[in-house]
C-alpha beads as a LAMMPS data file, in Angstrom:
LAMMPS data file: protein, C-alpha beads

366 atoms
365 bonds

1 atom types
1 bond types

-500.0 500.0 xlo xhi
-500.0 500.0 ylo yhi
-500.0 500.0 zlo zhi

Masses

1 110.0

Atoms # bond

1 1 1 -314.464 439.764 257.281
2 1 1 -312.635 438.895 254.482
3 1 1 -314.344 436.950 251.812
4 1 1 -313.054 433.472 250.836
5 1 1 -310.991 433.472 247.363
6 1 1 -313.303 432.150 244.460
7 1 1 -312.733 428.784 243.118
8 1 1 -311.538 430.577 239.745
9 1 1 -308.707 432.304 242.563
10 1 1 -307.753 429.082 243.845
11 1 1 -306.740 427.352 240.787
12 1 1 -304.741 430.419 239.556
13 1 1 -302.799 429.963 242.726
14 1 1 -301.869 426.317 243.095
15 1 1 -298.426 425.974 240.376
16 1 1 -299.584 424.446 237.238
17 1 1 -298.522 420.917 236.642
18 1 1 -296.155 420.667 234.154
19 1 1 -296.813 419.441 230.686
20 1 1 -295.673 416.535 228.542
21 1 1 -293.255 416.872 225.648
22 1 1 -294.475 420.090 224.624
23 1 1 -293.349 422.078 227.852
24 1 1 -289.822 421.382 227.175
25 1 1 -287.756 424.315 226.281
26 1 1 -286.480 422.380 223.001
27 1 1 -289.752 422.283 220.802
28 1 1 -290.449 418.681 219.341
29 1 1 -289.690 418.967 215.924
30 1 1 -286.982 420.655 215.944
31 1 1 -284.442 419.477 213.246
32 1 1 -281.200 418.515 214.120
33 1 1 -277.909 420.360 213.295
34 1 1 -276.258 419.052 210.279
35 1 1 -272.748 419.130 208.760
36 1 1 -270.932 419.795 205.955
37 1 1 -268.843 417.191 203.693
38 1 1 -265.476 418.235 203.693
39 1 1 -262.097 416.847 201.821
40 1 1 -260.496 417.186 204.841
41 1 1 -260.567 418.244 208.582
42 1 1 -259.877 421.682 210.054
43 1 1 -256.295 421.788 211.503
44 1 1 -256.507 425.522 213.063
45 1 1 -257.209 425.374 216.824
46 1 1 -260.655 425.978 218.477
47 1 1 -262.108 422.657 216.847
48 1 1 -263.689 419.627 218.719
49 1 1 -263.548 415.849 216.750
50 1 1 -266.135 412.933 217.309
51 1 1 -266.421 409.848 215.734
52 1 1 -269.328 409.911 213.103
53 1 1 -271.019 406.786 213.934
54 1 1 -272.993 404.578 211.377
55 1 1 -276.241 404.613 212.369
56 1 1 -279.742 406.517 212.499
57 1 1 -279.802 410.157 213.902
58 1 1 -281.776 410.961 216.991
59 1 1 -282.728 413.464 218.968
60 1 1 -284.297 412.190 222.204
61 1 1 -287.237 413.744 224.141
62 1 1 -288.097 413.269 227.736
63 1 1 -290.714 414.696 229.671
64 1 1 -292.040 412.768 232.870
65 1 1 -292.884 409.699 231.107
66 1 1 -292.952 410.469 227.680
67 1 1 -290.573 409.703 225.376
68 1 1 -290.180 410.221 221.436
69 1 1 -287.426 409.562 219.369
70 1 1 -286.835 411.733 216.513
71 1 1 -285.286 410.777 213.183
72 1 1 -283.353 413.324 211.235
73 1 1 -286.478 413.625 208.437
74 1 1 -288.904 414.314 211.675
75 1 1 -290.642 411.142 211.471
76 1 1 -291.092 409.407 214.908
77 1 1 -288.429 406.605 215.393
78 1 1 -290.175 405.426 219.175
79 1 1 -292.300 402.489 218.197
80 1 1 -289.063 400.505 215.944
81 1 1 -286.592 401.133 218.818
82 1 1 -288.705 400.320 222.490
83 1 1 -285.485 399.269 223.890
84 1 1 -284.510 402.530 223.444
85 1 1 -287.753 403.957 224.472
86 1 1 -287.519 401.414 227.957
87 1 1 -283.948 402.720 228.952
88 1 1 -284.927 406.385 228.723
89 1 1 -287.750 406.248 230.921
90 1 1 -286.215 404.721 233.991
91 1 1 -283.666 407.458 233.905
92 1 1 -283.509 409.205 237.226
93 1 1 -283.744 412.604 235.433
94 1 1 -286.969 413.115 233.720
95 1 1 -286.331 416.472 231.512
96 1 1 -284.189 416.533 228.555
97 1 1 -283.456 417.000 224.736
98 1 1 -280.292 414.745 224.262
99 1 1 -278.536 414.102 220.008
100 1 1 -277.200 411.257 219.503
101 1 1 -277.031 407.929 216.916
102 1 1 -279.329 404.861 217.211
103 1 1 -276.667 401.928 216.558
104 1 1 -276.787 397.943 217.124
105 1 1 -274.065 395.370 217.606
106 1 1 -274.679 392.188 215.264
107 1 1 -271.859 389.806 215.956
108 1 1 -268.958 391.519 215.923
109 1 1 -269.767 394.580 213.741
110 1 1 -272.051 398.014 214.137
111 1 1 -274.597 396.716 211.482
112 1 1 -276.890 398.987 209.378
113 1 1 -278.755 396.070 208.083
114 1 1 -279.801 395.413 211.855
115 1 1 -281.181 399.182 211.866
116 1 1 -283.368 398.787 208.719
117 1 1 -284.632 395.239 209.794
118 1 1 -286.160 397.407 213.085
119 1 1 -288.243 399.306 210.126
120 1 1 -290.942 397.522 210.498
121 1 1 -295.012 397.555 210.440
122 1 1 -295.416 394.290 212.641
123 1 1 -294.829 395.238 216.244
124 1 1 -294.038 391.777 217.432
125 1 1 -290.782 391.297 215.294
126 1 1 -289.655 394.851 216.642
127 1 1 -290.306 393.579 219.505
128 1 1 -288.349 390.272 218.407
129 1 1 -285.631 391.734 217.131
130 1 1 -285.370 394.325 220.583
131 1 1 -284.948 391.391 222.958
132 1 1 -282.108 389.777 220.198
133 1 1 -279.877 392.805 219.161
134 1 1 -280.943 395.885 221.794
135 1 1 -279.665 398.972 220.455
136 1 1 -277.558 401.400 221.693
137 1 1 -278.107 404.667 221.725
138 1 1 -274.656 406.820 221.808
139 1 1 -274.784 410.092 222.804
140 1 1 -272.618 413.245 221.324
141 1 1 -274.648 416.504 222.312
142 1 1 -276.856 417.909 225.231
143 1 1 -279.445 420.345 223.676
144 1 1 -282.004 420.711 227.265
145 1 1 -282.108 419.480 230.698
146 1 1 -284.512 420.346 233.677
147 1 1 -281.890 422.436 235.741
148 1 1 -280.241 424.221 232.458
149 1 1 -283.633 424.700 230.098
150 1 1 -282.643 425.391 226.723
151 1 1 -279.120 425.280 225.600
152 1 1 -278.711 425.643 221.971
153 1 1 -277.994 429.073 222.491
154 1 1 -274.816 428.223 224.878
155 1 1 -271.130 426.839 222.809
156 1 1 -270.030 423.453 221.991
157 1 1 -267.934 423.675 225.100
158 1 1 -270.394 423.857 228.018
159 1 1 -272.947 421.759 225.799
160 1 1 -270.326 418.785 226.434
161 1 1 -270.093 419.628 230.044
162 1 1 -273.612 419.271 230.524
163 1 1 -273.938 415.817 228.324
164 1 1 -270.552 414.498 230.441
165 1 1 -273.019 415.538 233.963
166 1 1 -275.759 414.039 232.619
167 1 1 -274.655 411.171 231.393
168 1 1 -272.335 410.286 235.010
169 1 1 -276.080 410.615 237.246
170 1 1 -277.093 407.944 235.062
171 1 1 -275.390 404.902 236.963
172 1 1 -275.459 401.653 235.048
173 1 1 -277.349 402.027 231.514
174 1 1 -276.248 399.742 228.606
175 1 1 -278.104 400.906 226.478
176 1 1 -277.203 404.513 226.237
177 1 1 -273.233 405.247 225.332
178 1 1 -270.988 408.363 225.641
179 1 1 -269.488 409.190 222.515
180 1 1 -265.356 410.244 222.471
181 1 1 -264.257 413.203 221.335
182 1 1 -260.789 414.830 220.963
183 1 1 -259.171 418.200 219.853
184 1 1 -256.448 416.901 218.400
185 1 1 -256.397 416.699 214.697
186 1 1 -253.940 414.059 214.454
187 1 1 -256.065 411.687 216.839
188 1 1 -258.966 412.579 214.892
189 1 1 -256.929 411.527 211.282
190 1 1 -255.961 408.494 213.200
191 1 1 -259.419 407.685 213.443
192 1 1 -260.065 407.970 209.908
193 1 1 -256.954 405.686 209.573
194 1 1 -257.883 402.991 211.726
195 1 1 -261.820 403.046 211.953
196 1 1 -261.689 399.484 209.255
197 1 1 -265.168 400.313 208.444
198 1 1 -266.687 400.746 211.969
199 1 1 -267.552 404.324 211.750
200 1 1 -268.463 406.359 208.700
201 1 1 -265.838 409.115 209.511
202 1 1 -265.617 411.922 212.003
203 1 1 -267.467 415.564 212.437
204 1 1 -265.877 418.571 213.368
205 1 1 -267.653 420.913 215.751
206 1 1 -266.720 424.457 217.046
207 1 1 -265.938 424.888 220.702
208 1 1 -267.087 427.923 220.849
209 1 1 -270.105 427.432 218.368
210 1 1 -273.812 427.368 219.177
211 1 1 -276.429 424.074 218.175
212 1 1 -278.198 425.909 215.098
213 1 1 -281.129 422.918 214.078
214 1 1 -281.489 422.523 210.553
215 1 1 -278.152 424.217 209.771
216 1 1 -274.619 422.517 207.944
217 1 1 -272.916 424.249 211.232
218 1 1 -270.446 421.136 211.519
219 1 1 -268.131 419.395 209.022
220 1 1 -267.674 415.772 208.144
221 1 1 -264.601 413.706 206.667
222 1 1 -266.541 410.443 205.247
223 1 1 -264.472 407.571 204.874
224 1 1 -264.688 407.088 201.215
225 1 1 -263.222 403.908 198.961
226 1 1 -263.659 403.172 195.560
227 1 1 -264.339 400.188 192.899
228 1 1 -264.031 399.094 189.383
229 1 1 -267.413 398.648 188.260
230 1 1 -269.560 396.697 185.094
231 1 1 -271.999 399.013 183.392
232 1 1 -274.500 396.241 182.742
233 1 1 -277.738 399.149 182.028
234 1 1 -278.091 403.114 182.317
235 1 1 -281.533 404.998 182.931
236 1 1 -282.615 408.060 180.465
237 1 1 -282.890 411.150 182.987
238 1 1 -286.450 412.383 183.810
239 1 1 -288.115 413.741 180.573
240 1 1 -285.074 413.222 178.540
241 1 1 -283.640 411.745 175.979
242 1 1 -280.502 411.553 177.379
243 1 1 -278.799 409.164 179.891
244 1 1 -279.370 409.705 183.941
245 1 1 -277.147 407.302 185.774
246 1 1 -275.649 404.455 184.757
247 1 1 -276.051 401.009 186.675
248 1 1 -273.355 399.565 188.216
249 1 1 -272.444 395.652 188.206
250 1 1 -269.630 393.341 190.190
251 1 1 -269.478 389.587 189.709
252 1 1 -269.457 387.134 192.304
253 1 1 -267.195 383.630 192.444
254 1 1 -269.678 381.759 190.460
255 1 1 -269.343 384.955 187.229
256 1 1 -272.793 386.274 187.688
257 1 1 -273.056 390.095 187.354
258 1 1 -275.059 391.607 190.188
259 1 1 -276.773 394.774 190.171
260 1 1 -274.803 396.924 193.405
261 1 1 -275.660 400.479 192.474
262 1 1 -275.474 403.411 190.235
263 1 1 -274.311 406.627 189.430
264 1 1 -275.611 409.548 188.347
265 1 1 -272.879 412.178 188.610
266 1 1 -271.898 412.730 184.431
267 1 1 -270.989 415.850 183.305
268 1 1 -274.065 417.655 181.437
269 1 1 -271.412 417.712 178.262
270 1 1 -270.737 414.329 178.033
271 1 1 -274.425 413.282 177.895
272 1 1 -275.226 413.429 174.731
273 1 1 -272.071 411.747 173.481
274 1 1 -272.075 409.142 176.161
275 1 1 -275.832 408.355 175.362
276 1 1 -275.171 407.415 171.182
277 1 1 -272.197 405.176 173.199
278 1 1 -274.490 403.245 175.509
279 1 1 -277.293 402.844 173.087
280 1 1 -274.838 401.132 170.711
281 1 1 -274.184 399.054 173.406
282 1 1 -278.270 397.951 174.399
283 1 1 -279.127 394.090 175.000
284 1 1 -280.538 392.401 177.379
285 1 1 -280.151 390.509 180.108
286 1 1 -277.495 393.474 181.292
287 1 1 -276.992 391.576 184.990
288 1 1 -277.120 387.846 184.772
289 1 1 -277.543 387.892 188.652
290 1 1 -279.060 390.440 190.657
291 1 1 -280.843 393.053 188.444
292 1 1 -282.512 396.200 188.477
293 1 1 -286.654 396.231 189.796
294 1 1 -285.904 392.292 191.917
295 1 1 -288.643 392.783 194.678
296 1 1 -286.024 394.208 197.921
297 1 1 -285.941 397.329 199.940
298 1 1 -284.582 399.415 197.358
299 1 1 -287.240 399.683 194.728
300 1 1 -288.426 402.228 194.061
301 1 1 -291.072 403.547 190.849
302 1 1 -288.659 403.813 188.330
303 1 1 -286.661 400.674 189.161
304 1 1 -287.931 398.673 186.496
305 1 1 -287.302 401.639 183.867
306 1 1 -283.560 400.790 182.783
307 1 1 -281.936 399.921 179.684
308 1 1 -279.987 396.593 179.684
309 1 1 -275.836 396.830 178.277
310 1 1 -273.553 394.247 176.807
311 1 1 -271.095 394.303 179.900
312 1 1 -268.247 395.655 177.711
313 1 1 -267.466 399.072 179.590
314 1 1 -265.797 399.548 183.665
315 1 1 -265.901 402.429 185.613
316 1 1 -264.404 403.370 189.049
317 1 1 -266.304 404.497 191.185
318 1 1 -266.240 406.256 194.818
319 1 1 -268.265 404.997 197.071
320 1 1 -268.999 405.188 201.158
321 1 1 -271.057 402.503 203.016
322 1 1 -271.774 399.088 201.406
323 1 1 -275.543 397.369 202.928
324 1 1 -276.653 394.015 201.935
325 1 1 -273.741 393.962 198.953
326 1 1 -274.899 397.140 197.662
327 1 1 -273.664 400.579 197.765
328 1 1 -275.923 402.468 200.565
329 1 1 -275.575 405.538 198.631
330 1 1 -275.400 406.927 194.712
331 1 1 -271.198 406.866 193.793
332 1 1 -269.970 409.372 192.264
333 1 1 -268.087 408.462 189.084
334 1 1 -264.399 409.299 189.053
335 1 1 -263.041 407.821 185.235
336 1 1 -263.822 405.284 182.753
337 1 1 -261.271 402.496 182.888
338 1 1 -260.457 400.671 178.620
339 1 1 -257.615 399.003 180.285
340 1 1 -259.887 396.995 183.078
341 1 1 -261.790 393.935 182.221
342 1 1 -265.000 393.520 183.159
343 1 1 -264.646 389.903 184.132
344 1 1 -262.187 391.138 186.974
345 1 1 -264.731 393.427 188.511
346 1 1 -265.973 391.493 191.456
347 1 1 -268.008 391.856 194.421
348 1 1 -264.665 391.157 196.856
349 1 1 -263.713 395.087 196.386
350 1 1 -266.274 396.131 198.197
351 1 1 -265.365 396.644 201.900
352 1 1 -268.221 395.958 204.637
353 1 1 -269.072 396.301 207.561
354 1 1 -266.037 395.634 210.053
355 1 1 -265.586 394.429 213.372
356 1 1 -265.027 397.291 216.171
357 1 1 -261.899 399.069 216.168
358 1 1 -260.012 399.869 219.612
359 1 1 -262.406 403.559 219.613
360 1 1 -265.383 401.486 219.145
361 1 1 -264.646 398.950 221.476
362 1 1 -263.688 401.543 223.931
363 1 1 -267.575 403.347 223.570
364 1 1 -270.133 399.626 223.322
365 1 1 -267.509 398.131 226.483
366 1 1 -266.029 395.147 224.515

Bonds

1 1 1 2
2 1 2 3
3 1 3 4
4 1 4 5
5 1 5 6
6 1 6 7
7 1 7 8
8 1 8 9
9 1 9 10
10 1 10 11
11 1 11 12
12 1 12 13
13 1 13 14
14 1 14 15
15 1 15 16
16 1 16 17
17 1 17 18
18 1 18 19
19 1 19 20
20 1 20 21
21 1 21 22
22 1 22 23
23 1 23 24
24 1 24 25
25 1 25 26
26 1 26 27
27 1 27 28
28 1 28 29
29 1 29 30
30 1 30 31
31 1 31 32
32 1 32 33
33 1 33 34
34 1 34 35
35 1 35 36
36 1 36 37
37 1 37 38
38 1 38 39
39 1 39 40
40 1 40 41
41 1 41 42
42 1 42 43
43 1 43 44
44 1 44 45
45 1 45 46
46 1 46 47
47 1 47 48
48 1 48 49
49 1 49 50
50 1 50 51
51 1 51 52
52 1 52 53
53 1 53 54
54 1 54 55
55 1 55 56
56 1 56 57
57 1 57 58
58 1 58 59
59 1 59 60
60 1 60 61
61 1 61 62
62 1 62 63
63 1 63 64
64 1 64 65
65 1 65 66
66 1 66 67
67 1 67 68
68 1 68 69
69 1 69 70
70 1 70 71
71 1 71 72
72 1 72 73
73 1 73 74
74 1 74 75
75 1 75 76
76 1 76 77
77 1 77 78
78 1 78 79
79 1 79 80
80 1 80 81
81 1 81 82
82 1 82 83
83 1 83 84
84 1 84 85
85 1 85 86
86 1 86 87
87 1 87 88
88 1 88 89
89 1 89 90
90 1 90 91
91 1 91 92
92 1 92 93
93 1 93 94
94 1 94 95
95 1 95 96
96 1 96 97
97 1 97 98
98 1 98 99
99 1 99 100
100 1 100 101
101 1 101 102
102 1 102 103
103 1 103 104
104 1 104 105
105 1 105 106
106 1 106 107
107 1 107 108
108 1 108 109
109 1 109 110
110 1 110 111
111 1 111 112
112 1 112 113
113 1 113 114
114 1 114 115
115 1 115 116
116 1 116 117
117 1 117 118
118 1 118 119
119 1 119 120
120 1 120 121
121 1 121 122
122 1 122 123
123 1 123 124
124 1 124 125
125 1 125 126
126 1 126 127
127 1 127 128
128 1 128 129
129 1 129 130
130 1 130 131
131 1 131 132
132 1 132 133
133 1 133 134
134 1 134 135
135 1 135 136
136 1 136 137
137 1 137 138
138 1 138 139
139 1 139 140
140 1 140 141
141 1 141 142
142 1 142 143
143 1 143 144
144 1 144 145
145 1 145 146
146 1 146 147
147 1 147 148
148 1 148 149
149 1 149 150
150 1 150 151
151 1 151 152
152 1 152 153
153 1 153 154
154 1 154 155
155 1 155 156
156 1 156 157
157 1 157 158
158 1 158 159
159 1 159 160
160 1 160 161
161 1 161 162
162 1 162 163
163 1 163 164
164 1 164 165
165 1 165 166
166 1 166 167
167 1 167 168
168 1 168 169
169 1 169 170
170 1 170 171
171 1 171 172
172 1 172 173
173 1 173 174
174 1 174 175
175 1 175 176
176 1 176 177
177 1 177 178
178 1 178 179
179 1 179 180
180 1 180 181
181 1 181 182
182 1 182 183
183 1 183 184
184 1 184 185
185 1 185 186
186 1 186 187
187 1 187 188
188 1 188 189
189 1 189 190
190 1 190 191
191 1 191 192
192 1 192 193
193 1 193 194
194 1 194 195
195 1 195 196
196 1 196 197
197 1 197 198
198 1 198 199
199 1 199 200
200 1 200 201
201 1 201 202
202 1 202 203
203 1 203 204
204 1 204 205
205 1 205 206
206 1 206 207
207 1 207 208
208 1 208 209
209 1 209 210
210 1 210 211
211 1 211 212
212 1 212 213
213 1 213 214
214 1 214 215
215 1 215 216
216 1 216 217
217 1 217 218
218 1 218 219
219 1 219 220
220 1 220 221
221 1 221 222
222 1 222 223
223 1 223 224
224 1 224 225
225 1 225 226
226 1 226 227
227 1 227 228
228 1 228 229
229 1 229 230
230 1 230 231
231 1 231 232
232 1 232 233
233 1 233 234
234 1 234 235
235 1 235 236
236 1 236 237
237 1 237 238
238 1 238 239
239 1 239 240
240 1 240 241
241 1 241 242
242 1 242 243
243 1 243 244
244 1 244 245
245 1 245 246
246 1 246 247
247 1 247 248
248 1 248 249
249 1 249 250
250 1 250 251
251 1 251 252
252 1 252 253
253 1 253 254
254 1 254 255
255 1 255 256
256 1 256 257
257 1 257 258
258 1 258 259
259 1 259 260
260 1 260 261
261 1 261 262
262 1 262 263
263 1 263 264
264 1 264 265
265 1 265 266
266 1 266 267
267 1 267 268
268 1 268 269
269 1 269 270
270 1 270 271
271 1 271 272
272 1 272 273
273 1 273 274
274 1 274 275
275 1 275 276
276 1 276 277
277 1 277 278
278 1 278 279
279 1 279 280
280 1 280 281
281 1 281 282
282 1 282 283
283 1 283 284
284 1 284 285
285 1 285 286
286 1 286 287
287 1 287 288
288 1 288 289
289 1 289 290
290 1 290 291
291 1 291 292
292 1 292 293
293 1 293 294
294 1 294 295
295 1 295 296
296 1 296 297
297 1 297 298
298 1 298 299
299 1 299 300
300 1 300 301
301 1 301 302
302 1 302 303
303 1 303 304
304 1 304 305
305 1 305 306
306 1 306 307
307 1 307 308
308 1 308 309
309 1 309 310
310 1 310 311
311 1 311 312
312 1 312 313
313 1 313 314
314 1 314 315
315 1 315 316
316 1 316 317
317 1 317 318
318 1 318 319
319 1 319 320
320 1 320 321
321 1 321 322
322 1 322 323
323 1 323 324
324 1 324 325
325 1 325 326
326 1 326 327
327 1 327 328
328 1 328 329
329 1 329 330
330 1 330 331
331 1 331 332
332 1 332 333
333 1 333 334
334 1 334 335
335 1 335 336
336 1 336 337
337 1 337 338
338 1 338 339
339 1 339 340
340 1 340 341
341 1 341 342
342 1 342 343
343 1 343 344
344 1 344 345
345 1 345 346
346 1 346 347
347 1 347 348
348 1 348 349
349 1 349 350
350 1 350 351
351 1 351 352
352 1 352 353
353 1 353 354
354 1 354 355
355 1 355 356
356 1 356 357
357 1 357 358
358 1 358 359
359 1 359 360
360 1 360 361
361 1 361 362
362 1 362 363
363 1 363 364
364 1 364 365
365 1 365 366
């Protein structure tokens, strides 16, 4: 008679229950694919346009009924957006890798602020802030799903075909958003054109291309603006005797000068000169409103490190996003301007947030 199969024999023949985040064919971890700023975008056929929304990169992870959101530094994004977290795991389809951007409606504009104010250690304002201003989460790429496995090895092309199937078996989901896309590069210009503010420019992707993680595959047009700026302090570069950026100043209806930024990009020759200029120039208070190392999300170490100016030079300056009347990001400094006054640089150049434009209207169904 045939013996009975060993308990040992058994197990190795029922299938193995599947895993949680770390069966899926995507690894967690793995970084998303980047792009590469641009002057301008491709016009040569074989290219695919999407709006570059301005928000917080994501890739999203799904297994059964764990979920983790994944910022573009790696860190875990899942406990600041449970909204997010909610609407992914009462999707009927339980296996996935999805890119997109984390955004949220405030008003009538796509508002950063609202992103960073979900930043934070006390669960129960998350929480708070959830059940005021849900997020969105809008989708633009399809990297794994339980019937294809892994497809970052497949182009651009069937990628979207996937995301567009995906994304119709959902039904009803307001939280999660398809992202446009065209291949025409004058619909993608008029984009740039029209956008007010409500996107932070568009990507260009290959059709025919492959999702590399960690790699500048794509390119970006930013929608960039510029401003005539106060110097009211500079900073000496690290270990140096020379200047490092110089801090940038705009005055608001009342004539205080409030610290909005800086820049750092000075040509190594012109240091030297432009540091016996500024150091003629040294006296406090430098910003007789906001000033460098106030108590605000921005500090940093160094922030109270500065040198204080008579406000007696203007530069202009290009910049990209504006957050809590600041620039988001370092400007880059395009020429000194002797013929501008510093008294007419004020805060009313700077261009913020906008309302939605018809393309954004048409993807958060206003």
């Amino acid at each position: 008679m045939p013996t009975a199969p060993r308990p040992a024999e058994r197990a190795a023949k029922r299938p193995r229950a599947k895993a949680g985040l770390s069966s899926l064919p995507v690894r967690l971890g793995t970084p998303p694919m980047e792009a590469k700023l641009v002057d301008a975008l491709p016009e040569e056929d074989g290219w695919q346009f999407e709006p570059k929304w301005d928000g917080f990169r994501c890739l999203a992870y799904r297994a059964g009924r764990e979920v983790e959101l994944q910022s573009k530094s790696g860190k875990s994004l899942a406990r600041y957006f449970p909204d997010i977290v909610s609407a992914l795991q009462v999707m009927p389809l339980d296996r996935f890798v999805l890119d997109g951007e984390l955004a949220i409606l405030s008003g009538e504009a796509l508002s950063f602020d609202a992103l960073q104010n979900r930043l934070h250690p006390a669960e129960s304002r998350v929480r708070r802030l959830a059940a005021e201003a849900p997020a969105m989460f809008i989708l633009f790429d399809c990297l794994a799903t339980e019937m294809d496995g892994s497809l970052l090895r497949v182009p651009l092309m069937r990628r979207r075909t996937a995301l567009e199937q995906f994304f119709a078996s959902l039904g009803d989901q307001p939280n999660l958003r398809l992202t446009p896309y065209t291949r025409d590069p004058a619909m993608a210009r008029s984009w740039l054109q029209k956008a007010r503010g409500s996107l932070d420019g568009v990507v260009a992707k290959r059709v025919d291309g492959p999702y590399v993680p960690g790699e500048r595959a794509m390119l970006k047009v930013k929608l960039l603006r510029t401003a005539d700026c106060v110097v009211g302090g500079f900073r000496y570069a690290a270990d140096s005797d020379l200047v490092g950026s110089l801090l940038l100043g705009l005055h608001d209806a009342a004539g205080l000068l409030h610290h909005v930024g800086f820049t750092s990009t000075i040509k190594d020759e012109e240091r030297k000169a432009l540091t016996k200029r500024l150091e003629k120039l040294i006296a406090p208070p430098g910003f007789t409103g906001d000033a460098p190392g106030a108590p605000s999300r921005w500090s940093t170490d160094r922030s109270a490190d500065w040198q204080p100016l008579k406000p007696k030079l203007v530069v202009e300056v290009r910049y990209d996003q504006v957050t809590g009347d600041r620039f988001r990001h370092g400007t880059r400094l395009l020429r000194w301007r002797p013929d501008k006054k510093p008294a007419q640089c004020t805060c009313d150049q700077l261009q913020r947030e906008a309302p939605p434009a018809k393309l954004v209207n048409q993807v958060i169904g206003r």
